[in-house]
N, C-alpha and C positions, 0 to 999 in steps of 0.2 A: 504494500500500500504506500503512495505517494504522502508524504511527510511534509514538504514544503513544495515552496512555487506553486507552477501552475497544476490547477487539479482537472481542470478539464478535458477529459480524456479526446473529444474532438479537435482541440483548439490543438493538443499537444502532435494529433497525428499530423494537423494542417503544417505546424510547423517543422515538426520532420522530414515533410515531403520539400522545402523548401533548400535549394539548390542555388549556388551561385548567380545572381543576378535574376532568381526567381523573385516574384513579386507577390504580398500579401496586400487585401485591402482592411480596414478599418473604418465601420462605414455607420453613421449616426442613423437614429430610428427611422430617417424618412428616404434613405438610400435604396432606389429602386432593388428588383430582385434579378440577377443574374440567373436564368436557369444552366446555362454553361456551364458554370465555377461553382464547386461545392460551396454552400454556404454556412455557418455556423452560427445559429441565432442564440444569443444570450439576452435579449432584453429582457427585462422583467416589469419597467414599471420606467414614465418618465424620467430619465438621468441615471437610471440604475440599470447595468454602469457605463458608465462615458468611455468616451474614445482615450483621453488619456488614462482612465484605466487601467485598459486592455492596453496600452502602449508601455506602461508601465511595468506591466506583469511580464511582455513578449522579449523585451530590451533583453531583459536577462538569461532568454534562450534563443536570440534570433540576434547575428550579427548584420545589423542594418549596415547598408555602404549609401543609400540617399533615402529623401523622399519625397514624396512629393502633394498636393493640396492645392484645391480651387484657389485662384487669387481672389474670387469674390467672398473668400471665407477674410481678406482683410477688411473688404469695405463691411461687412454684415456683421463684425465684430467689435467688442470693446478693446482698449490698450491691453488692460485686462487679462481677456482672452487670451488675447495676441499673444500677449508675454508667456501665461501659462503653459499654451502650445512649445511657442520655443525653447523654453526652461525645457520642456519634458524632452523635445528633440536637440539638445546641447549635446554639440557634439557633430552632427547628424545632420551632412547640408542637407538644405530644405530649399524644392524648387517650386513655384506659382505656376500655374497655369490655366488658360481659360477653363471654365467647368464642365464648357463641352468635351474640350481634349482631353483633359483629366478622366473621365468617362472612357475615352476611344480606351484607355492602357487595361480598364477593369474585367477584359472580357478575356486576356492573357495571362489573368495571376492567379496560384496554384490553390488561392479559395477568399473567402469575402468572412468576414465574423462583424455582424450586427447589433447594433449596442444597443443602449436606449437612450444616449444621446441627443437632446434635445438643442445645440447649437449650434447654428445655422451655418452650412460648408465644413462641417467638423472632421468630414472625412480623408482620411491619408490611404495614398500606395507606398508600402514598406518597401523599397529593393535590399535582398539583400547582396553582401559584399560581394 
């Protein structure tokens, strides 16, 4: 039996499947559904739990090399936000891009895990290294 980290036995195999310059998404409660890409839903309830959450928990078994985020998630957010985003991704270049394009990358990554995130553009593509 798993003792720490992550316990989610889904989320765990998502990321063991996850291979050099394979891509993970992180996707807030209103992020359409890919049938493609396996998905992993965890929400439970408004905000419970957020995309940095789950960014928080994966850090520690998944070596990110970028990532990437709608740029309309900076017009749609506070300093705030902003900051806590990047505090959480320190380290870890971060690149903007329109939300359409952002979208085109989500249909090639090795799965999607679904929060309950409620702020608005919250969603990241993991690459890893």
């Amino acid at each position: 039996m798993l003792k720490t980290g992550i316990l989610n036995p889904h989320i765990l195999s998502l990321l063991s499947r996850v291979r050099h310059t394979n891509t993970l998404v992180i996707a807030d409660r209103g992020f359409p559904f890919w049938p493609q890409i396996e998905t992993v839903d965890i929400s439970l309830v408004d905000d419970l739990p957020r995309v940095l959450d789950v960014l928080r928990a994966v850090r520690g078994n998944f070596n990110i090399g970028r990532a990437f985020m709608a740029e309309e998630f900076r017009a749609a957010n506070s300093a705030g936000i902003r900051q806590a985003f990047e505090a959480a991704l320190d380290g870890i270049p971060l690149a903007f891009e329109p939300h359409v394009e952002f979208k085109k990358r989500v249909p090639c990554a090795i799965g999607l895990i679904r929060t309950g995130d409620t702020v608005p553009y919250a969603n990241m593509i993991l690459e890893s290294a």
